[in-house]
C-alpha positions in Angstrom: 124.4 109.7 90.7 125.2 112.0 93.0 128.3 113.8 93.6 130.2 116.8 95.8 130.8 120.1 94.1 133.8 122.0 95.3 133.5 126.0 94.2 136.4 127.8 94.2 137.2 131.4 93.5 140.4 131.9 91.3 142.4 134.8 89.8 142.7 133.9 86.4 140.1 131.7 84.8 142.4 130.5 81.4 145.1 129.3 84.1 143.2 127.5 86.4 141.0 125.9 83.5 144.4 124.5 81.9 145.8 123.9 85.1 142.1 121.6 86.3 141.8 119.9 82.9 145.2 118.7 83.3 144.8 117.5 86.5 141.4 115.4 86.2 142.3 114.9 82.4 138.9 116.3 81.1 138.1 119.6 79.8 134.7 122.3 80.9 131.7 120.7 80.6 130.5 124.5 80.4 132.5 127.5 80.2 131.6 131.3 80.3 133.1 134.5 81.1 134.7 134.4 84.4 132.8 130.9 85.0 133.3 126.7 84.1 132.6 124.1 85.6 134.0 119.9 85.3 131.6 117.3 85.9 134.3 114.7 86.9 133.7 111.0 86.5 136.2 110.0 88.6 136.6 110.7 91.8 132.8 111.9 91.0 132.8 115.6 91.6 131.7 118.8 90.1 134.3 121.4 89.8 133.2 124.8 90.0 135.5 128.2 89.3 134.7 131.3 89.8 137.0 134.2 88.6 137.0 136.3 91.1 140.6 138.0 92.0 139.1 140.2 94.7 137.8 137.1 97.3 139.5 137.3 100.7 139.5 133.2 100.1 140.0 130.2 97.7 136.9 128.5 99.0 133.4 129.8 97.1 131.1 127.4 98.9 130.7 123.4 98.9 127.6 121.5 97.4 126.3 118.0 96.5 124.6 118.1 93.2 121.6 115.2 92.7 119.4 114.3 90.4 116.0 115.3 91.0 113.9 118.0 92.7 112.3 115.2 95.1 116.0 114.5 95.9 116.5 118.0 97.2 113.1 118.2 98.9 114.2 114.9 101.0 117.4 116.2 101.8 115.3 119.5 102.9 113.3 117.5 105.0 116.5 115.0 106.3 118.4 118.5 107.5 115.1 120.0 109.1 114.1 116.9 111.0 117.9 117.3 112.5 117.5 120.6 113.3 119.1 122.7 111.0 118.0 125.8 109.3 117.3 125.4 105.9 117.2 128.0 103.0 114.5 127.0 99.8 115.5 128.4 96.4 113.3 126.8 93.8 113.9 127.6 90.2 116.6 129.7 90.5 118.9 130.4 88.3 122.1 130.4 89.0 125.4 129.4 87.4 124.1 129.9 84.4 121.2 126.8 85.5 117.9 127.2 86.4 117.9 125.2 89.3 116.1 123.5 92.7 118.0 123.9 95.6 118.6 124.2 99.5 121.1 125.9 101.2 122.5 125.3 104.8 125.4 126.6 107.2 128.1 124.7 108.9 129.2 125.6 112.2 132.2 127.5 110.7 129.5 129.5 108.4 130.5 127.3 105.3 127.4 127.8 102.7 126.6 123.8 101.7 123.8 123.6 98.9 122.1 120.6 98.0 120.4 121.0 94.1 119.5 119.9 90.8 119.9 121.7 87.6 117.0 121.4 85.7 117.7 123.2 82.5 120.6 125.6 81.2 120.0 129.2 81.1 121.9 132.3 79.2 121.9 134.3 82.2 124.4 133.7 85.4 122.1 135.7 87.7 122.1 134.4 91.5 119.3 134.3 93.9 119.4 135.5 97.7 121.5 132.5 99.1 125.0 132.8 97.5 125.0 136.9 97.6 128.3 137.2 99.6 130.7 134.3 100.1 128.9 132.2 97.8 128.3 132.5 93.9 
């Protein structure tokens, strides 16, 4: 199944978590320092929150999460046979994931990643990609 992944930056991480969990009626499906995120049955979305008190915006980036890394290599190849420039990260890790995935631009410069996670990781390091207004 796939699903869109809304990121947002937030000020405070406890407030927004009660705040979310009450509002989709599920809790974290992982939670770290200044991190969680809610996979969301219904409507199907993942939930990302950043802490992050110092962004100049609510809005981290925007994402469609699927289930394989021959998922995100077709999208790759769907956006580039349309024309649009497309970023590879393979195995990155990010989000505390190791994950596969692309990222592209909208015309308002809104970061939109398609990916996989492929295994859980200890570290929330971020590649090249989300430096900035993204991750």
């Amino acid at each position: 199944m796939s699903r869109l992944q809304l990121a947002l930056n937030v000020n405070e991480m406890d407030a927004a978590v009660a705040f979310y969990s009450k509002l989709f009626g599920t809790e974290p499906a992982k939670r770290r320092p200044g991190y969680a995120n809610f996979a969301i049955a219904e409507p199907p979305l993942k939930l990302v929150l950043f802490e992050n008190p110092a962004a100049t915006g609510k809005l981290n980036h925007l994402g469609i999460e699927v289930e394989s890394s021959e998922q995100v290599v077709a999208a790759s190849d769907r956006l580039k046979q349309s024309n649009l420039a497309v970023r590879a990260e393979p195995q990155t890790t990010c989000c505390y994931a190791l994950q596969d995935k692309i990222w592209v631009s909208d015309p308002d410069g809104d970061e939109w990643e398609v990916y996989t996670v492929l295994q859980d990781s200890p570290t929330f390091a971020c590649g090249g990609a989300e430096s900035g207004s993204s991750c």
